[in-house]
N, C-alpha and C positions, 0 to 999 in steps of 0.2 A: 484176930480182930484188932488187937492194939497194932499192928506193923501193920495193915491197913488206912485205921485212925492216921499214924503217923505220917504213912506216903502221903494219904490225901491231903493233911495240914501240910506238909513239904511243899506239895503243888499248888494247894494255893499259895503258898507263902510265892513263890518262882512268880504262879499269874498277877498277884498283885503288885509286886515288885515291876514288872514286865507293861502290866498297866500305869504307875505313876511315873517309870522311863518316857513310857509314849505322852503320856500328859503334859510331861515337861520338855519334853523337847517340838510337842505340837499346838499344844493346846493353851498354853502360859506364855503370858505376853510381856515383858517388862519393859519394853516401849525403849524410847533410845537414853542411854547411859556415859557420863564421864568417866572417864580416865585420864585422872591424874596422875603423870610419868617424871619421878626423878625432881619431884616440887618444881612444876610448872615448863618443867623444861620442854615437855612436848604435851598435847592436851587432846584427845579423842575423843568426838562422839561416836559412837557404835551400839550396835539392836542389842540389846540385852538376853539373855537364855543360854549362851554357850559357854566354854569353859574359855578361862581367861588365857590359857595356851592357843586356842583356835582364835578366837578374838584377837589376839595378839596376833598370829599367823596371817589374818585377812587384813592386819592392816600394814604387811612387811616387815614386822618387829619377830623376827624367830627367834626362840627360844628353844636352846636345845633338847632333844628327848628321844633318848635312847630307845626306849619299851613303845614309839608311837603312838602315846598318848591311853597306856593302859596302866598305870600309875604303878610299874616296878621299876621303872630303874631308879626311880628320886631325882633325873637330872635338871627338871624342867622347873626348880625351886624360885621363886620371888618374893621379893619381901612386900608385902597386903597391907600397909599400916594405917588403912581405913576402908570398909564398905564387904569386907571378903565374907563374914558371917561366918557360923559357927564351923569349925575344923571336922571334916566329916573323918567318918573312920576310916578310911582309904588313905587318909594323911598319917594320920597316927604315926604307925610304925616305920614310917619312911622321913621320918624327922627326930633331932634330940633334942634335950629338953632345951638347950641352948637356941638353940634355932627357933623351937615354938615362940621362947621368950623374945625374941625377935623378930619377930610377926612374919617369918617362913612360911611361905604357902608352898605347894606341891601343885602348879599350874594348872594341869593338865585333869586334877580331881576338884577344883575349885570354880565355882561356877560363878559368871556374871552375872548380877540379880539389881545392883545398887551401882550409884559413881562409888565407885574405887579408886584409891591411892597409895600406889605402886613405885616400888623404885625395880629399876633395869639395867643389869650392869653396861657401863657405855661400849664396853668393845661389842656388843651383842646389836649393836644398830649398823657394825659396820658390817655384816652376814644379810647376804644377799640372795635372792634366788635365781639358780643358774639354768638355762636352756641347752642342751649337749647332745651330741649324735656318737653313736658308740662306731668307735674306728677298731678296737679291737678287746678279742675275748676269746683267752685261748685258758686252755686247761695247765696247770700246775702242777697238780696232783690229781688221784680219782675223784675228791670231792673238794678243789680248792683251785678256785677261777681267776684271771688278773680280768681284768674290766678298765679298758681305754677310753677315756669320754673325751671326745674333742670338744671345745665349745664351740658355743653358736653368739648365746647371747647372755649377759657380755662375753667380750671374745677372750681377758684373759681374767686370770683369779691369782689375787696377792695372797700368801699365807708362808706360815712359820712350819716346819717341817716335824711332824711329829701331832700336826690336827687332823680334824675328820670334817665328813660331808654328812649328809642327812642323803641316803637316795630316796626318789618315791618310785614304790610300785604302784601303777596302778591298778584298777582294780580287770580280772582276768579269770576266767575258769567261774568255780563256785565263791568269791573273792569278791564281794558287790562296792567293797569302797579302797578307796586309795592309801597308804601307808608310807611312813617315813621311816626308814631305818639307818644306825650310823655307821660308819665304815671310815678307816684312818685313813686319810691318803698313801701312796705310796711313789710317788711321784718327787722329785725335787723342785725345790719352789723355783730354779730357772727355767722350770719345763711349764710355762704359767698360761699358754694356746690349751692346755690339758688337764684333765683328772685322772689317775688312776689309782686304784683300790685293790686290794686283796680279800677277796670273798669265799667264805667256806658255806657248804651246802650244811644245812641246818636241818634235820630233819622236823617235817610240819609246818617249816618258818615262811613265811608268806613272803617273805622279799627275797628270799635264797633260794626258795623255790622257783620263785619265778625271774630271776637272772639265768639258772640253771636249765630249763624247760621253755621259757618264750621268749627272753630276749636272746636280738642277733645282731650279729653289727649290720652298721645303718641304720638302727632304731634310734629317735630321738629320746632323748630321757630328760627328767626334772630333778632336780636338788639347790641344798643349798648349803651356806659354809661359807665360810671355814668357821669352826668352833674348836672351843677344847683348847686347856694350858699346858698339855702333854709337849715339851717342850727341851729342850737343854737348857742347861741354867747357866750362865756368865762363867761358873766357874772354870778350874782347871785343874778339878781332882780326879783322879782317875775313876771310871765308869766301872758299873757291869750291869748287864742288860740282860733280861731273863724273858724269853717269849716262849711261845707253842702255836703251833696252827698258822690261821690269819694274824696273830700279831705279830708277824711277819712286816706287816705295812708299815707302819712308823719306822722302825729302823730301817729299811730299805730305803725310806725317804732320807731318813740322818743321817745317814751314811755314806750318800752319793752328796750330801752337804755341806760334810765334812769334808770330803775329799775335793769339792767345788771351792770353797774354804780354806784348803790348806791348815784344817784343824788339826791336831796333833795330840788331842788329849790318848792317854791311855785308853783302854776298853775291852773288856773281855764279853763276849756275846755266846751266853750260852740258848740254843733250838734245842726244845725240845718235840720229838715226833714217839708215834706208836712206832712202827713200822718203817724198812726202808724206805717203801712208796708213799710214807708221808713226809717226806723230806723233800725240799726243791730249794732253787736258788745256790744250791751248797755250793756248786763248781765256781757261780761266781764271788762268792764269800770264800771261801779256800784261796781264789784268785787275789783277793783284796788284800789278805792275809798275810799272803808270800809278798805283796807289794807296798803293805805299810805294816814295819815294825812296831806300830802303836796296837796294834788292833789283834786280836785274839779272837779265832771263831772255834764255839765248842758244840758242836750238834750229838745230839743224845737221844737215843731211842728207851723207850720204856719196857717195850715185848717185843725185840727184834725175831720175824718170821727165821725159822728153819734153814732158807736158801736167802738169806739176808745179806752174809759173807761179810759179818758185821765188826769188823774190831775194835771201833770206838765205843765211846761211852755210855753205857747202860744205865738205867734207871729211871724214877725219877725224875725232871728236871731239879727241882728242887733238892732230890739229895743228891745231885751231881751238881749242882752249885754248893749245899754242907759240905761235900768232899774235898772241890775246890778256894773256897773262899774263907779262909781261916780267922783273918779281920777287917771288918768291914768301917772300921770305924772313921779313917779319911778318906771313906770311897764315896760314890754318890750311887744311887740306886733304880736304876728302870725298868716298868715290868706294864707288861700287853700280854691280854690272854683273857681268860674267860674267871669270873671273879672267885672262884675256887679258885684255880690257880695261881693269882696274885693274893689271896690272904693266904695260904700257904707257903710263898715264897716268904711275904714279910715274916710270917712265923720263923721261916731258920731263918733271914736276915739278920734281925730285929737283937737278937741274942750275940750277934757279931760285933756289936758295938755301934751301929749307927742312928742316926739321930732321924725319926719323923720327918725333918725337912729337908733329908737328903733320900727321901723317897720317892716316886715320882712316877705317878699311872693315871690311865683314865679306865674305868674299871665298866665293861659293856655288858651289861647281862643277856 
């Protein structure tokens, strides 16, 4: 009878919840609202009820967001510094205490109610929304896609080697609304008629799913971009690059930018894969290799199969960068991958000597 009592309190708890969702996004009116951007620099009125990440979206102002707008990644932060109301718990733990005290909001959990007064950082007005027809989509690996996007409209896209795009799926299947997901470029910024991405199948993931399953070249597609300070920095300390999987993208763009560049910095690149079959690109990094003495490629398997015929490096990506990387302290540090594996990496980094500002990720959950 008690574990009765409690499902029943659980489900109403779900149907009430479920009823003030529908209330507030149907039935509650807040009529139309200022926004104040950047003190005075830009000034919107807009219907009030939605979160100020979509509101922001409908009036061209993107704002990045890794989780599309399901409040885990934290990327989609602004600073509220009047009208945002009380911090709901969905923000909480996706801000410190520094950021709270700086009137950080978490866009995408913060709802438009009142005029609000916001600041946006400026490069984020120069991200545009792109129109593109897919020219090509071939396979990589068993579950790791390239994806070609020609444009349409506009015809080319300015950006720094080493940002992403937001794609949208639309909605498809049992899937009734549309989603934005990020994905680095992988492209170099001369190739600027184009986008292209490296994309891994996600199991359950609604946008990996459905590049894998419904899209085909010739399909139009939507996004927008460029974002993200994942970037090289001025200097000319020597590198090491630490990826797995799809963070494959950024540096295939860096790489061929460097080499457009005539960049020359040092750099050791260590891949890491499961299996042989999840390694690609290697013939043309091996290629690069033998043809620029700056450049060092270390690809690593973690549980090389039986008939792998595997003689390189095992492990770990990580403890095959501890094997290799003895001090890090004048090095600079890059890392793409899924965010286990970049707070792991900085873990044996970190202890090598190098400094916080010579680190350097954008971290996509």
């Amino acid at each position: 009878m008690v574990l009765l009592a409690a499902a029943a309190a659980s489900g109403l708890t779900a149907v009430l919840a479920a009823l003030l969702l529908l209330a507030e996004r149907y039935l509650a009116n807040y009529g139309e609202v200022t926004l104040d951007i950047n003190q005075g620099a830009r000034t919107l009125e807009v219907p009030g009820g939605e979160t100020l990440l979509a509101t922001l979206m409908g009036q061209g102002i993107f704002i990045p967001s890794a989780c599309g707008g399901k409040g885990t990644c934290a990327y989609c932060k602004v600073k509220v510094l009047d009208g945002a109301g009380p911090m709901s718990p969905t923000e909480e733990p996706l801000l410190s205490d520094a950021e709270v005290a700086d009137n950080v909001r978490i866009s995408c959990q913060c709802k438009v109610r009142n005029d609000m007064v916001i600041e946006v950082p400026e490069e984020l007005f120069r991200v545009r929304a792109y129109r593109g027809r897919v020219e090509r989509l071939r396979d990589l690996t068993h579950d790791i896609k390239e994806l070609r996007i020609g444009l349409i409209e506009p015809e080319r896209i300015e950006f720094t080697p080493g940002q992403y795009i937001q794609l949208q799926a639309p909605p498809y299947g049992k899937q009734r609304e549309s989603v934005f997901r990020a994905y680095s470029m992988s492209n170099p910024p001369a190739d600027d008629r184009a986008v292209e991405t490296i994309i891994r199948l996600v199991p359950g993931g609604i946008c990996t799913t459905w590049v894998f399953t419904v899209l085909a070249e010739g399909d139009e597609v939507d996004f927008t971009g460029p974002y993200g300070d994942f970037r090289l920095s001025d200097s000319d300390r020597e590198m090491v690059w630490i990826a797995g999987g799809s963070g494959m993208a950024p540096f295939w763009s860096i790489i061929r930018y460097m080499r457009a560049q005539n960049l020359r910095r040092p750099c050791t690149y260590f891949f890491g894969a499961v299996q042989k079959r999840d390694l690609f690109l290697t013939d043309e990094l091996n290629q690069f290799a033998q043809e620029h003495d700056w450049f060092t490629f270390v690809p690593a398997l973690s549980a090389p199969a039986e008939d792998d015929d595997w003689d390189g490096e095992t492990g770990l990506i990580t403890e095959v960068v501890d094997r290799h990387v003895q001090d890090a302290a004048d090095k600079e540090i890059y890392l793409c991958g899924s965010p286990g594996m970049i707070d792991a990496a900085i873990a044996v980094i970190k202890p090598k000597g190098v400094t916080d500002d010579r680190i350097f990720y954008d971290k996509f959950a």
